[in-house]
C-alpha positions, 0 to 999 in steps of 0.5 A, a space after each residue: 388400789 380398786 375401791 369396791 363398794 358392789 357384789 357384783 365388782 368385787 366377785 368379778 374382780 377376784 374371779 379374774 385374779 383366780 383364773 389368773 392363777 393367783 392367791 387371795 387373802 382377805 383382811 376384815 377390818 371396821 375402818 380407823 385403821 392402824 398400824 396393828 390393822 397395816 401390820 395384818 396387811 403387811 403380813 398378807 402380802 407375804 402370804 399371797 399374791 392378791 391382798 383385799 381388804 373390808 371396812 364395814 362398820 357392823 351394825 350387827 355386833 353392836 349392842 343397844 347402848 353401844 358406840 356405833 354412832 359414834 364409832 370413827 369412820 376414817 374412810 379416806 385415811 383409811 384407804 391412804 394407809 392401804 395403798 401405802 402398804 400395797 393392798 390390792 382391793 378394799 371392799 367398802 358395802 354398805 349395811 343396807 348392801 350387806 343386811 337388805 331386809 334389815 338386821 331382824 330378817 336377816 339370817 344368822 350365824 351362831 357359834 356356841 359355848 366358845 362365844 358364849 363366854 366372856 365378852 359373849 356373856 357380858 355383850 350378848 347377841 356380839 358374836 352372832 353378828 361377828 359371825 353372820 358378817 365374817 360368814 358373807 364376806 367369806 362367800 363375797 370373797 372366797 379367799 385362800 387365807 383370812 388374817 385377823 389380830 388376836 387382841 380380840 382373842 375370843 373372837 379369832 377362836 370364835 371365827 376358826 370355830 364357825 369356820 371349821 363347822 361350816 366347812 370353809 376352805 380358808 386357812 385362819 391365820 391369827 397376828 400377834 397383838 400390836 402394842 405401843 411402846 409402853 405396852 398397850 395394845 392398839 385399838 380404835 377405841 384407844 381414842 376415846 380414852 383422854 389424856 389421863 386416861 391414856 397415861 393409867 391404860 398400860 396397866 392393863 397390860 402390866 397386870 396380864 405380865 404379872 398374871 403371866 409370871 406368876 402362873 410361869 413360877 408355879 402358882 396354881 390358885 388362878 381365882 385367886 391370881 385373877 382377884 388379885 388382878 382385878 383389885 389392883 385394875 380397880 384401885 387404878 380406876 378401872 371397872 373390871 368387866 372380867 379378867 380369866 385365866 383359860 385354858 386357850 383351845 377351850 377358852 373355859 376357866 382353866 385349872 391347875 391341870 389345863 395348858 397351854 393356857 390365854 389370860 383374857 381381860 376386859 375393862 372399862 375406863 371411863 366409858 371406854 371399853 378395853 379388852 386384852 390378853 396375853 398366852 402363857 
């Protein structure tokens, strides 16, 4: 596996694969990676003929009083697991290669209404940076497919909006969410959370099961559905910062009138920010 860290390596590196005549497909990660991440990996190499993969830890989709310092970079662990699941290439910039003049020169990418509700509402300024970063390493990168989970569900819906209105010739493939086996779904922050903490997570994912039954056996009142929700999030310990049911192409608050529909939920344990979701 080719670890590249400059532009003008990694153009060269899939101009030769393209004139190979092969096929390329891209995984943007941040690092501390796992199986959920392997599993994109998996599925991109039977996908395609070249597989490359990004870790960048994106200054730009942090807020001020969020976790980029302290945010895991595992690079040497991270490039282990790849070359074990056959990536071909990981792409590994720097924030000085990807944002020379600093993040306030810097040109942006906005994604309106869909990335403004959600967790657009409760981070603002996130997905303008999701958006202007995945937009580079499109141009770095120009693959035929880009794979991306949907644990981060309103994010995969903001990335196939940006890349339809800016005419990218990518085809977005969205990968189910990997869980553990009690349920809570794999993510890099799980290891903030303690023991404890660890032990009361997969209560997120009981109550979108809940959600998801009651919506499936007729019930139509969704605000009343998510406060339900909420409270019994809360009285476990958590702090809601939102739970919605939504209609999935939208991501607006659904009606009784809208299908297929996503419940979408956010909440923080501890000072350990979870989101999830589940399609009904």
């Amino acid at each position: 596996m080719q670890v590249i860290s400059e532009v003008a390596l990694l153009r060269a590196t899939v101009k030769a694969w393209r004139q190979a005549g092969l096929t390329v497909a891209f995984v943007p990660t941040m690092g501390n990676l796992h199986q959920g991440h392997f599993k994109l990996v998996d599925e991109a190499k039977s996908r395609a003929d070249k597989v490359i993969v990004s870790i960048f830890v994106n200054p730009m989709q942090f807020g001020a009083n969020e976790d980029l310092a302290k945010y895991p970079r595992t690079l040497e662990a991270d490039c282990a697991g790849l070359i074990s699941h056959g990536a071909d290439a990981v792409f590994t910039p720097t924030p000085e290669l990807m944002y020379p003049h600093g993040l306030e020169a810097q040109t942006a990418v906005e994604v309106p209404k869909i990335g403004d509700q959600h967790c657009g509402a409760s981070r603002p300024g996130h997905f303008r940076g999701v958006a202007t970063i995945v937009a580079k390493l499109f141009n770095l990168v120009q693959p035929d497919i880009a794979l991306f989970g949907k644990k981060d569900y309103q994010q995969l819906a903001v990335i196939r909006q940006m890349t339809a209105d800016l005419s990218f010739d990518i085809r977005i493939i969205g990968i189910d969410t990997e869980r553990a086996a009690d349920g809570l779904a794999l993510s890099s922050r799980n290891g903030y959370l303690t023991p404890e903490q660890r032990a009361v997570a997969p209560q997120i994912y009981q109550q979108l099961r809940w959600l998801q039954q009651q919506i499936t056996q007729g019930y139509q009142d969704f605000r009343l559905l998510e406060q339900q929700a909420a409270a019994a999030l809360t009285q476990a310990g958590f702090r809601p910062d939102y739970l919605h049911i939504c209609d999935r192409q939208t991501l607006t608050l659904a009606t009784s009138h809208d299908k297929p529909l996503v419940i979408l939920l956010a909440a923080y344990l501890g000072n350990t920010r979870l989101i999830d979701n589940l399609e009904v």
